[in-house]
C-alpha positions in Angstrom: -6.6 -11.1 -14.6 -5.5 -13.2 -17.7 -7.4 -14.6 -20.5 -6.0 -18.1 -22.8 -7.3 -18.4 -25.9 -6.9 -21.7 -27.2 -7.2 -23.2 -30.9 -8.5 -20.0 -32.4 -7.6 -18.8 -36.3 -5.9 -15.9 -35.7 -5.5 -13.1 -38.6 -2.1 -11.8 -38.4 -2.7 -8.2 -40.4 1.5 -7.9 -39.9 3.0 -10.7 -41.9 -0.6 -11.0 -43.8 -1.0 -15.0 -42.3 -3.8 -16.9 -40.9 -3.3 -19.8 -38.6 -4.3 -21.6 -35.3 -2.5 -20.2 -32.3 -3.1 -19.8 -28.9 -3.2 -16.3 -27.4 -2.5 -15.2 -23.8 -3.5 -12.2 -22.3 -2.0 -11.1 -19.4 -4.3 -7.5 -17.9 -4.4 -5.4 -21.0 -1.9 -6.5 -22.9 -1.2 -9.9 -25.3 1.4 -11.7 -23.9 2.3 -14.2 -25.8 1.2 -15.7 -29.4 2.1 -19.4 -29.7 1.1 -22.7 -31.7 -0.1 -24.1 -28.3 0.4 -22.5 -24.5 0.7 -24.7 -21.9 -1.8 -23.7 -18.8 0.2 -25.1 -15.9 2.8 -22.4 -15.5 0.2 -19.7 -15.7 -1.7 -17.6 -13.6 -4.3 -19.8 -11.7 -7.7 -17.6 -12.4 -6.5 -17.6 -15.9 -10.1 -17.5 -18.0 -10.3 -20.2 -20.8 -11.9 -19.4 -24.4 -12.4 -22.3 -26.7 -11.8 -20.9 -29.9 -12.6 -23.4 -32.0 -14.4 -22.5 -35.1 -14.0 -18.9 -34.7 -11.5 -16.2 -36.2 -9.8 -13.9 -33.8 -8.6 -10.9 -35.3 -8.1 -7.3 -33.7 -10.8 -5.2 -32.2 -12.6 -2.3 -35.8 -11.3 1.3 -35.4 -14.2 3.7 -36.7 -12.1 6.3 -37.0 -15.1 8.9 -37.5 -18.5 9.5 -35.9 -21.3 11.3 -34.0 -21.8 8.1 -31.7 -24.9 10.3 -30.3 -26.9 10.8 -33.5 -27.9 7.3 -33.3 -30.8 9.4 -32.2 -31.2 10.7 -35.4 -31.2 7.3 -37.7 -34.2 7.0 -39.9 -35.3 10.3 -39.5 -34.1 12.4 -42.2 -33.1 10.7 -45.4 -32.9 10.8 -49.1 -31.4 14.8 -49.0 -28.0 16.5 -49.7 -25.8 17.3 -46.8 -26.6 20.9 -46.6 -30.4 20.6 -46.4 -29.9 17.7 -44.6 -27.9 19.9 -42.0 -30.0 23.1 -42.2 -33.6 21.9 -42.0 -33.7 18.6 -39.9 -30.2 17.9 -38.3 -29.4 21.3 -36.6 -33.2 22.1 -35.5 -33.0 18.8 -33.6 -29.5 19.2 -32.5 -30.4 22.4 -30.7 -32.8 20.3 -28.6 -30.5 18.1 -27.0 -29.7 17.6 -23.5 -26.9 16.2 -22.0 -28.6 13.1 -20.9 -30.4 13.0 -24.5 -26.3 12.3 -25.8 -25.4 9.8 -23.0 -28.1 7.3 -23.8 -27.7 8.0 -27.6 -23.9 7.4 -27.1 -24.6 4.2 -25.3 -26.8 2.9 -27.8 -24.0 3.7 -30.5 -21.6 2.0 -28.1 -24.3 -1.3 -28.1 -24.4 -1.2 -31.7 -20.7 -0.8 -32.5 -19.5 -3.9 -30.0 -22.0 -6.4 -31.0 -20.3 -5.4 -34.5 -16.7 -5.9 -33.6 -15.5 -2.1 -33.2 -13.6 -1.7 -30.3 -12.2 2.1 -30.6 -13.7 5.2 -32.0 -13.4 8.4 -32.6 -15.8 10.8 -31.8 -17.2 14.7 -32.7 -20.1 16.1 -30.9 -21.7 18.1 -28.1 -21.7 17.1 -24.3 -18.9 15.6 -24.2 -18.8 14.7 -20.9 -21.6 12.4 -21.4 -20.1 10.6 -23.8 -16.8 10.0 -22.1 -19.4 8.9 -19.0 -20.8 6.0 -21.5 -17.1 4.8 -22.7 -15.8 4.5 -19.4 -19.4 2.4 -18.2 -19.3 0.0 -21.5 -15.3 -0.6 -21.7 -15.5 0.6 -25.0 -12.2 2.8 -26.4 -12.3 6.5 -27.7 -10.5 9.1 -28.7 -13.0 12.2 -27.8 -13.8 15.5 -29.1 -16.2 18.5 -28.8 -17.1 19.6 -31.9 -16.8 23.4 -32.4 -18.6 25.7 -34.7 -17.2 29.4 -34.9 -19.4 31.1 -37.3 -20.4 33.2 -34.1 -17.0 34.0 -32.4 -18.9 34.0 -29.1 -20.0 30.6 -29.8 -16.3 29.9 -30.9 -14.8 30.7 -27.9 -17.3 28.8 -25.5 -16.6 25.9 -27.6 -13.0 26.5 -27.3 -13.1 27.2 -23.2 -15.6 24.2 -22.7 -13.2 21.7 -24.9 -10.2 22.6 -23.1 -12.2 22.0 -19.7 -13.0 18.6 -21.1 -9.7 17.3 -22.3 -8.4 18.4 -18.4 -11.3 16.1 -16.9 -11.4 13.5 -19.2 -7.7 12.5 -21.0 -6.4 8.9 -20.4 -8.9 8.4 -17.8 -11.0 4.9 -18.1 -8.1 3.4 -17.3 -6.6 5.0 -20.2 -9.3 4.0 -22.5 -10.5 7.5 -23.1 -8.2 9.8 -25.2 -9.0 13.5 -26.5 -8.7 16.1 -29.4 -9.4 19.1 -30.5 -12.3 19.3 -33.2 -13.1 22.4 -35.4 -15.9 21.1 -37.2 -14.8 22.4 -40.5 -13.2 24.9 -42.6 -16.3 26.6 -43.6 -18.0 26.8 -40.7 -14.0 27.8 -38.7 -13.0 31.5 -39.6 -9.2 31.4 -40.2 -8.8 33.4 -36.8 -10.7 30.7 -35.2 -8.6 27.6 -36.8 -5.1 29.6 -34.9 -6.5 29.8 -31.8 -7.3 26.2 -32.4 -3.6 25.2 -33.6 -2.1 27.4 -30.8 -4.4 25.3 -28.2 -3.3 21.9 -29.5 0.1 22.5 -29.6 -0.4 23.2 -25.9 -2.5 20.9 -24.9 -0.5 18.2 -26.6 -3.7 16.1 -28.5 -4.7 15.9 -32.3 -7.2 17.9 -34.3 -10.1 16.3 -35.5 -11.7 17.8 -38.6 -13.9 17.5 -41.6 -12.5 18.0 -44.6 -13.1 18.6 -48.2 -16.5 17.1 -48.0 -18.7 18.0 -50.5 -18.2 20.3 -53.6 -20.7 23.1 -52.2 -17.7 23.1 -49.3 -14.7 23.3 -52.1 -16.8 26.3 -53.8 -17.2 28.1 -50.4 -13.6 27.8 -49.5 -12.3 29.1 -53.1 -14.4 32.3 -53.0 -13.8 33.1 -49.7 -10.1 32.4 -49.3 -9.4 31.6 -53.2 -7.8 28.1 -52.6 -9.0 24.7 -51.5 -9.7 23.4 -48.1 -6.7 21.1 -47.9 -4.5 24.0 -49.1 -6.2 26.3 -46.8 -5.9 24.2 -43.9 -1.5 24.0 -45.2 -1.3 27.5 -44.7 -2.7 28.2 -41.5 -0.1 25.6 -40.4 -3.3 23.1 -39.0 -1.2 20.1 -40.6 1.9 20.9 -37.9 -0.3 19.3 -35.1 -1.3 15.3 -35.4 -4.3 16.0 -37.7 -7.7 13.3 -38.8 -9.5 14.6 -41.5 -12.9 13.3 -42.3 -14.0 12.9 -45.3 -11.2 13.9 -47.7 -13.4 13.4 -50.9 -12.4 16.0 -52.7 -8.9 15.8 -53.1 -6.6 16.2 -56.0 -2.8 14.9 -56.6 -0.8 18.1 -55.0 -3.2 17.6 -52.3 -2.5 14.2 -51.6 1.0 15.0 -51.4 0.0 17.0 -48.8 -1.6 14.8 -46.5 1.0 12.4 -46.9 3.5 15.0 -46.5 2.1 15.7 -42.8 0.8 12.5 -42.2 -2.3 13.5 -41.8 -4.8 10.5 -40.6 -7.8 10.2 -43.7 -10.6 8.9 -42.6 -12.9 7.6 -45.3 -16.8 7.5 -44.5 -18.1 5.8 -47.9 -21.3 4.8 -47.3 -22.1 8.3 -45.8 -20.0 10.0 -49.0 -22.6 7.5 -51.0 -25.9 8.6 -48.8 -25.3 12.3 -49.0 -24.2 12.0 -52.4 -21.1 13.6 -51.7 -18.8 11.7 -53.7 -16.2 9.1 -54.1 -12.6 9.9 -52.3 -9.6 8.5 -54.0 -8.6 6.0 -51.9 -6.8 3.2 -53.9 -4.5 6.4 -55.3 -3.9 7.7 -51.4 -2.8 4.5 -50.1 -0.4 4.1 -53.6 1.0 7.7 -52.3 1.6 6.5 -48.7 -1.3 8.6 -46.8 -2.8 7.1 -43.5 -6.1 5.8 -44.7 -8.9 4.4 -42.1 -12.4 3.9 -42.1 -15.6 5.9 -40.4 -19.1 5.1 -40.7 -19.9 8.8 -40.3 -22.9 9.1 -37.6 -25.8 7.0 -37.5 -28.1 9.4 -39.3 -26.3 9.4 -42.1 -25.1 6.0 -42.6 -27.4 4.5 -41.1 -25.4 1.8 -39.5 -22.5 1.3 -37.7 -21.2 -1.7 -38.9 -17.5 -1.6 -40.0 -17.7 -5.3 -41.6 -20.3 -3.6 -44.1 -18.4 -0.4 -44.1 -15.3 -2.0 -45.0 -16.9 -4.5 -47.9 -18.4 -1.2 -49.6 -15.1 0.6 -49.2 -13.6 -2.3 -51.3 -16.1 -2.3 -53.8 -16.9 1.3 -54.7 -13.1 1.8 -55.2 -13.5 -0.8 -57.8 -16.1 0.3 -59.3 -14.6 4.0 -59.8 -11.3 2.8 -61.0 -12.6 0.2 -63.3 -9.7 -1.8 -61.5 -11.2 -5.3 -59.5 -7.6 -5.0 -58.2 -8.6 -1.6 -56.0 -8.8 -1.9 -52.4 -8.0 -5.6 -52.2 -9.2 -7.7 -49.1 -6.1 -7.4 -46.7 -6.1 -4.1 -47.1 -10.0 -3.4 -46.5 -9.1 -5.1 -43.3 -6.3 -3.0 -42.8 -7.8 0.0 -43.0 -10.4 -0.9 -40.7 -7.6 -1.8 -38.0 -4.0 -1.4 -38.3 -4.0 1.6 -40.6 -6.8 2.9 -39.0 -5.2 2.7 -35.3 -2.4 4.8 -36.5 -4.2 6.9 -39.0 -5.7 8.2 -35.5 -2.4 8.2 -34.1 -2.2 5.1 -32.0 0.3 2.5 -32.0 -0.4 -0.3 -30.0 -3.7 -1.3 -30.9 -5.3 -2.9 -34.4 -3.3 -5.9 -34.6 -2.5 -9.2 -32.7 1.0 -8.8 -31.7 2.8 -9.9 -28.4 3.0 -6.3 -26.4 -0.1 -5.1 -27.9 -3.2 -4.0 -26.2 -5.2 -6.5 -26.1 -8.4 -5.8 -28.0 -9.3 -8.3 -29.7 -13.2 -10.2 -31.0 -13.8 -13.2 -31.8 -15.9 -14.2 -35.0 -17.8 -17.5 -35.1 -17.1 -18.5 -38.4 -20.0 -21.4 -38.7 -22.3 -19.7 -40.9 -22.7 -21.2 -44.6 -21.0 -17.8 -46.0 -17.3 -18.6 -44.7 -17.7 -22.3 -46.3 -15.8 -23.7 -47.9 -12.5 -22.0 -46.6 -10.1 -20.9 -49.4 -9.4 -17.6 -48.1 -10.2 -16.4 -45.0 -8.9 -12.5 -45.5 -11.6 -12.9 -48.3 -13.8 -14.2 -46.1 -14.2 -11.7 -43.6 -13.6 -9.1 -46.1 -16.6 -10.0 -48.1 -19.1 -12.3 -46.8 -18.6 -11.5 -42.7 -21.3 -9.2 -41.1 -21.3 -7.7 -37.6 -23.9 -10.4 -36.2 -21.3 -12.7 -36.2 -18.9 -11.4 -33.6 -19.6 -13.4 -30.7 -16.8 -12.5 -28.4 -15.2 -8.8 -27.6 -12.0 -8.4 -25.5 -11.0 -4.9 -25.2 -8.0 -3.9 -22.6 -8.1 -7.5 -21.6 -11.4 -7.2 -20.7 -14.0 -9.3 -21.4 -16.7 -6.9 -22.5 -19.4 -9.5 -24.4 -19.2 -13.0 -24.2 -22.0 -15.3 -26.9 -23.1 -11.5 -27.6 -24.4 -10.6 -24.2 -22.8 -7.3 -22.9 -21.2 -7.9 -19.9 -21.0 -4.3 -18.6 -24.4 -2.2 -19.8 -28.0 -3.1 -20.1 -29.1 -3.0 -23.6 -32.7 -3.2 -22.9 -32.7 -0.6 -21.1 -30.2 1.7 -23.4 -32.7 1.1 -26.4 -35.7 2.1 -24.5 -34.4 5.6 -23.6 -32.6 6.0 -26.6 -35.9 5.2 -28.6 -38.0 7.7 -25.9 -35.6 10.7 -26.6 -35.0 10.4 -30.1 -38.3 10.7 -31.3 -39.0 13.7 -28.7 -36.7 15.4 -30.2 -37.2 15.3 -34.0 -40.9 15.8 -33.0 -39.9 18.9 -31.4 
């Protein structure tokens, strides 16, 4: 199968340009990026897109969430994170079935195409169900059960049951699906815990997937238990020797950025979560000065409550402003970035979150008509700051075709919302 893409402005997050090309896709990969592509030579059930008036540019990494706790959304708001956790999260969590997390990851899934994000990474329970909803909706995902170790009993059936899954489920979807390890956090990980974790990972061969230096109650837990800081702590176990993403990362000071850049450790910033939960502002502006792998997360749907990476990106750019004092922080091109290209290999991949012949094509297609991108001075400013997720009408991901004029080609939304709708509120109800 091939797709042409003709007369389309294409962001080039590379060389930083913005022009009309033509782009052909040829199965999952771009092909070729040209001023215009002559038809005749190619492949005869070549599918034509008229791109006219739209803005392609490559498919929104979410480089951290809990796609499932779309479930959640609405119903526990206005507290800190650890009340948040303790008293309405967890109770409900320990409720949930495995068919409660497929139709909660499938409505994620709904929400995050018709808002441009083609890949995510993900940290929760039944796993396998979530893998089952990437590989229905053509969606991409780098997967992970979340473990919690407080109980070493529960530690270990984490550990057994996340091994089993990264056996049934890496590079399957075509090769869509990806997997990691994911420790769910320092303090809730006993040291003893974190090793086996390492020693599993470096076997295994996949990443580690992590919170991180979240909140200050977590930076006060850490120093009186272990007398250092998460970041540090983490260092000395040797967790940064394995391909690591850290969520989070708020908390953070100079020596410890060092550190993460260091390792190259993939930060993944979650601000309008960190803003929510009142957890704070991460330095960003002075990590990406320092050379650390920055890209963006929503966090999970409960605590967001959206999973729109154009929004996600805008506030990104502005609350780095506002701390710093500097309009200059977190420009445009690299709000973009962060949400694509930096964010691809912040998770560790490196053929995806940019246009470029060779590069998996996963791609979406804004329609660029609305009264907010007139009149056209800069279109990196543009979509930085005046796009919104509605506005993606077209999503290509693995040279797929996987909504076309915002109609999912692949999963009933009707039908997701229904269920999703039915389950969630049986289970904060209790």
């Amino acid at each position: 199968m091939s797709i042409l893409i003709k007369n389309v402005v294409m962001l080039d997050l590379i060389n930083h340009e913005a022009a009309e090309k033509d782009i052909f896709i040829e199965k999952d990969r771009i092909s070729q990026i040209a001023s215009k592509i002559n038809l005749s030579p190619l492949t005869a059930n070549t599918t034509i897109i008229d791109g006219k008036g739209k803005i392609a540019l490559p498919g929104l990494v979410n480089g951290h969430t809990h796609v499932a706790m779309t479930l959640f959304r609405g119903a526990a708001d206005d507290l800190p994170l650890m009340d948040w956790l303790n008293n309405v999260i967890w109770p409900s969590e320990s409720r949930l079935k495995g068919e409660d997390v497929y139709w909660g990851s499938l409505l994620g899934i709904v929400e995050m195409l018709k808002s441009g994000t083609t890949t995510f990474c993900d940290m929760y329970f039944f796993m396998d169900e979530v893998a089952r909803a990437v590989e229905e909706s053509g969606i991409r995902a780098l997967l992970s059960r979340g473990m919690v170790a407080l109980d070493p009993v529960n530690g270990e059936k984490g550990l057994k049951e996340s091994g089993e899954f990264i056996k049934n489920w890496q590079g399957k979807a075509s090769g869509r699906i990806t997997t990691a390890l994911a420790p769910h956090a320092p303090y809730t990980c006993p040291p003893e815990f974190l090793k086996e974790v390492i020693s599993e990972a470096k076997k295994l061969g996949v990443p580690i997937h992590i919170h991180i230096s979240e909140t200050l109650d977590e930076i006060k837990i850490i120093k009186e238990k272990y007398g250092t800081t998460p970041v540090r702590h983490l260092e000395n176990l040797g967790l940064f020797e394995v391909k690591t993403i850290g969520a989070h990362l708020v908390h953070v000071d100079d020596e410890e950025i060092e550190i993460l850049k260091r390792y190259r450790v993939g930060a993944i910033h979650n601000p309008q979560s960190n803003m929510k939960l009142a957890s704070g502002i991460a330095p960003v502006q002075k990590m990406l000065e320092r050379g650390v792998l920055v890209g963006l997360g929503t966090d999970g749907a409960a605590s967001n409550n959206d999973l729109d990476m154009f929004e996600e990106l805008r506030t990104a750019s502005y609350l780095q402003k506002v701390s710093t004092m500097n309009s200059q922080a977190l420009n445009a091109k690299t709000s973009l970035e962060i949400a694509t290209l930096l964010g691809a290999k912040a998770l560790g991949f490196e053929d995806i979150g940019a246009i470029k012949e060779g590069y998996k094509a996963d791609i979406i297609l804004v329609d660029a008509n609305e009264t907010y991108y007139y009149p056209r001075h800069n279109v990196f400013n543009l979509l930085a700051y005046s796009a919104k997720g509605a506005d993606v009408e077209t999503v290509i991901i693995d040279g797929e075709i996987v909504m076309k004029n915002r109609e999912l080609t692949r999963i009933d939304e009707e039908k997701i919302k229904f269920e999703a709708n039915k389950r969630g509120i049986q289970l904060v109800a209790g």
